[in-house]
C-alpha positions, 0 to 999 in steps of 0.5 A, spaced: 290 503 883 287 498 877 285 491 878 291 490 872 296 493 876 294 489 883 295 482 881 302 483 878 303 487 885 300 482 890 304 475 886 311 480 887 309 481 895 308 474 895 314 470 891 317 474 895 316 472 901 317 465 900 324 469 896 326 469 903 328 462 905 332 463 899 337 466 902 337 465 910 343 465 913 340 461 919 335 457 920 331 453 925 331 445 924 330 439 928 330 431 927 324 427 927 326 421 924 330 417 920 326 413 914 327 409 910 332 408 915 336 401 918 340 399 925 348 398 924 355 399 928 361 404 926 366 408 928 366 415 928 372 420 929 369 423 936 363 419 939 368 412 938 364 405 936 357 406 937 350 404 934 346 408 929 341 408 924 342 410 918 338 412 912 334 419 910 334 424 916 326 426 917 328 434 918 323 439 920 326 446 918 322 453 920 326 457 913 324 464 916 324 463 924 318 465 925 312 462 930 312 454 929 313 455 921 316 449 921 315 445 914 317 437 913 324 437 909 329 431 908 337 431 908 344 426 911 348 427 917 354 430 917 357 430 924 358 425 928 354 428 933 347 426 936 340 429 933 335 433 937 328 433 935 328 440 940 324 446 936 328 453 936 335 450 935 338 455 931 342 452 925 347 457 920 347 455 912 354 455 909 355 454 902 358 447 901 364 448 898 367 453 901 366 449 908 370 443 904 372 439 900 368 433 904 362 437 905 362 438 897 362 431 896 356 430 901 352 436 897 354 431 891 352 425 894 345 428 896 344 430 888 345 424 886 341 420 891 335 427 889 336 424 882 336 415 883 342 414 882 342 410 889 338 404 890 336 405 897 338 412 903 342 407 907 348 406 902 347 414 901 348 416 908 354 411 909 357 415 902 355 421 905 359 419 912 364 416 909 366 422 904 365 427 910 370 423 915 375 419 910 375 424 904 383 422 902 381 415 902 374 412 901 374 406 905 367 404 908 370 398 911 376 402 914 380 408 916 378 415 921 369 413 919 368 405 918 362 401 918 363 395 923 356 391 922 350 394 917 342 391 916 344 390 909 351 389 906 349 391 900 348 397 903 356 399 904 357 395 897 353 401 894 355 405 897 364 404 896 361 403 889 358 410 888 365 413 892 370 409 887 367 412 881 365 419 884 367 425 879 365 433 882 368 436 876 363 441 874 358 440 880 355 446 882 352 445 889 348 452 889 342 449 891 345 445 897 348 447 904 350 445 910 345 447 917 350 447 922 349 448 930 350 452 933 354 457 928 361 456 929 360 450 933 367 444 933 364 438 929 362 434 937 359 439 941 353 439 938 347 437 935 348 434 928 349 437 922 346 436 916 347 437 908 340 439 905 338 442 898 335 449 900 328 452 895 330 454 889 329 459 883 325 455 878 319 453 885 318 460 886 317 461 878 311 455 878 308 458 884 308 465 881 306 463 875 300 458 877 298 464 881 298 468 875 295 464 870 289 462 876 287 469 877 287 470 870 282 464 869 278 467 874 277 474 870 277 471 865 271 467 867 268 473 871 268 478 865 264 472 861 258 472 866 257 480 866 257 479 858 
């Protein structure tokens, strides 16, 4: 086979391996931390009034499930359970809006604390819980999720701020996914639940593309030295 056809070949055998993680249905996923994050008091709709701490969840996922693959990745809680920082915990992938109006709204959040819309993850986080727990009726101070006692009151101030303005019209939450355990689990008896932005299309076109434009700069460079 000529070498012209092999580059093309091997760049396909290769995007498509990171293809997969695309599309998986399950992953493995553990909690490592939560930073930037802050110490507060709420009450939720299960585990009752308890002290947590808020901010951007630190997450480890491993997308093919293979031998210890796990890579560095960020997302917000979206269940009123506690995390697990145990490997091999199998977490399913579900498209947020057809998990629930709530869960389309975290997707939202998330996106919108992706693009800067948030001056910190903590008022993020709250927004997220809020929106999940109380989604007829955005009050941070009150109702099924409530905070009783945050690090920084502008935290929730930011957060009902964001709520009371908040518009998913329009909002195409393809690139994120609720990670459930185990698959089917009711919201309580598990380890937490998450809301994340899965590898997308236009990742995988720079990689293909680097790669390319390296091997062509290096035959390129080849066929220099041999002239």
């Amino acid at each position: 086979m000529k070498r012209s056809l092999l580059i093309p070949l091997f760049v396909a055998i290769l995007v498509g391996g990171f293809a997969g993680p695309m599309y998986a249905e399950s992953i493995f996923l553990r909690t490592t931390g939560v930073d930037p994050g802050s110490n507060g008091t709420f009450v939720f709709p299960v585990l009752g009034e308890i002290g947590a701490r808020y901010g951007e969840y630190d997450l480890e996922i491993d997308w093919d499930m293979g031998a210890e693959n796990y890579v560095a990745h960020r997302g917000f809680c979206v269940e009123n359970a506690w995390a697990s920082s145990e490997k091999g915990l199998e977490y399913e992938l579900l498209d947020p809006s057809d998990t629930g109006m709530n869960y389309l709204y975290a997707a939202y959040i998330l996106d919108q604390y992706l693009a800067g819309a948030f001056s910190t993850a903590q008022a993020a986080q709250i927004a997220v819980w809020e929106a999940v727990f109380d989604p007829g009726d955005f009050d941070v101070w009150d109702g099924t999720f409530r905070a009783v006692s945050v690090a920084d009151a502008a935290h929730a101030s930011d957060a009902q701020s964001f709520l009371n303005s908040m518009d998913v019209t329009g909002f195409d939450d393809s690139a994120y996914r609720i990670a459930r355990n185990p698959p089917q689990s009711p919201p309580g008896t598990a380890s937490q639940d998450y809301i994340i932005r899965v590898p997308d299309a236009s990742t995988l076109l720079l990689l293909g593309s680097a790669f390319l434009l390296g091997f062509g700069v290096l035959g390129r460079r080849k066929r220099l030295e041999m002239e």
